[in-house]
N, C-alpha and C positions, 0 to 999 in steps of 0.2 A: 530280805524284806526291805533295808534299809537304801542299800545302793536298789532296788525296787522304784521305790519312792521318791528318792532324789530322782531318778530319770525323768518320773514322771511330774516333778515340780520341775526340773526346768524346762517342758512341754507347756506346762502351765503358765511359765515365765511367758514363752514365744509367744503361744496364746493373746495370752494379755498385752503385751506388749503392742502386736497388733490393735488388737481392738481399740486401747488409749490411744493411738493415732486416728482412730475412727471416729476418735470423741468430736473431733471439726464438724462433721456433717451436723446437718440440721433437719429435722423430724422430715421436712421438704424432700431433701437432697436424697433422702434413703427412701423414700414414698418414690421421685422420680428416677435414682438412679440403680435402677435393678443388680447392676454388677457391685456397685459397693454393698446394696442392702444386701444381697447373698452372700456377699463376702463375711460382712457381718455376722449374720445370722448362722454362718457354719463355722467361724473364729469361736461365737457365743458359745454353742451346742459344744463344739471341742474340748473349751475352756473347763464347763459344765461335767463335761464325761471326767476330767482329768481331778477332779474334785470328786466325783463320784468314784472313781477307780483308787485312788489314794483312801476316799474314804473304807471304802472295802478292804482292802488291803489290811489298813488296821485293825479293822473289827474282825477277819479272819485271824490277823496271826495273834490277836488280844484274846481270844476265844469269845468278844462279846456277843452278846445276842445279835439275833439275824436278821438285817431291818428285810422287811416288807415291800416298802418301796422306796425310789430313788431317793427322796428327803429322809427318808429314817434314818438313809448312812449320815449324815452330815446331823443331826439330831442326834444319833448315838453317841457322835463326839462329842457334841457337848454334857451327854446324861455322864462318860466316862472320864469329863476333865480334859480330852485333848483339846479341845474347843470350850471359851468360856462359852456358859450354856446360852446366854442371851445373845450370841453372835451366830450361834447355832441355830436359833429361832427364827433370827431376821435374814441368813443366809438361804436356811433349807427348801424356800418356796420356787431359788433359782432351780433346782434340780423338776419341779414342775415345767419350768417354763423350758428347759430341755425339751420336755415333751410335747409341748407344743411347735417346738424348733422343729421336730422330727417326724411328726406324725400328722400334725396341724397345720402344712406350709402355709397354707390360703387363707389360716384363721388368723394368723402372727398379725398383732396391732402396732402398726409403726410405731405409733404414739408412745406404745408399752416398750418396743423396742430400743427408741431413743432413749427414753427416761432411765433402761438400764442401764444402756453405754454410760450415760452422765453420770447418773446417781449412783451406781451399785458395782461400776466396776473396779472401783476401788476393794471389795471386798471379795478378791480372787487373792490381793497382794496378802489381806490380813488371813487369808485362810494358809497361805503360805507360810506366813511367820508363822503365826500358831503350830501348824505342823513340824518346822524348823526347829522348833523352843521346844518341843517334844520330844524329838528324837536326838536332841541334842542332852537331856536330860536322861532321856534312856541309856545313852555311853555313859554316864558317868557311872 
């Protein structure tokens, strides 16, 4: 489970990593430039799964209860402590907007888009540590 995990945070690294370089663009440049905005938009969804699949992960091999939907994984971390809970709260809506990534191409709001890259993707980095500081507590 644990070498599991690590694989998949430094997926998450690569992920993000990207996308922070994406931060340049401007709400404009990802409305007119179709190949960055996809680029985007499937980095995003990536990053998304890679938090969702970590999230999983734990609550299988913790025996916690079985979220529902894709936000329940990332809310269950914070109900069981991997996650402070209020990080949990303000993170878990990302795994919605997955679905819009994925299922909704035509409806994805640039606007909403942008505003992630800026604002929130800082909070792939903190879902990392958190999980990091976990399992780093579980060796001991």
């Amino acid at each position: 489970m644990i070498k599991e995990i690590h694989a998949k945070l430094r997926e998450l690294e690569r992920h993000t990593k990207f996308l922070q370089e994406c931060t340049k663009y401007s709400a404009k440049q990802l409305e007119e430039d179709m190949l960055a905005r996809g680029a985007v938009e499937r980095y995003l969804q990536l990053a998304i799964e890679m938090v969702i699949e970590i999230s999983e992960i734990l609550i299988a091999g913790k025996g916690f209860r079985k979220p529902e939907k894709y936000r329940d994984a990332i809310l269950i971390l914070g109900e069981e402590g991997i996650l402070p809970k209020s990080f949990a709260e303000k993170f878990a809506p990302s795994a919605g907007f997955r679905n819009i990534l994925v299922h909704h191409y035509s409806d994805v709001d640039v606007h909403k888009l942008h505003s992630f890259l800026k604002n929130d993707i800082k909070d792939f980095d903190s879902f990392a540590r958190y999980i990091v500081k976990y399992l780093e507590k579980q060796l001991k």
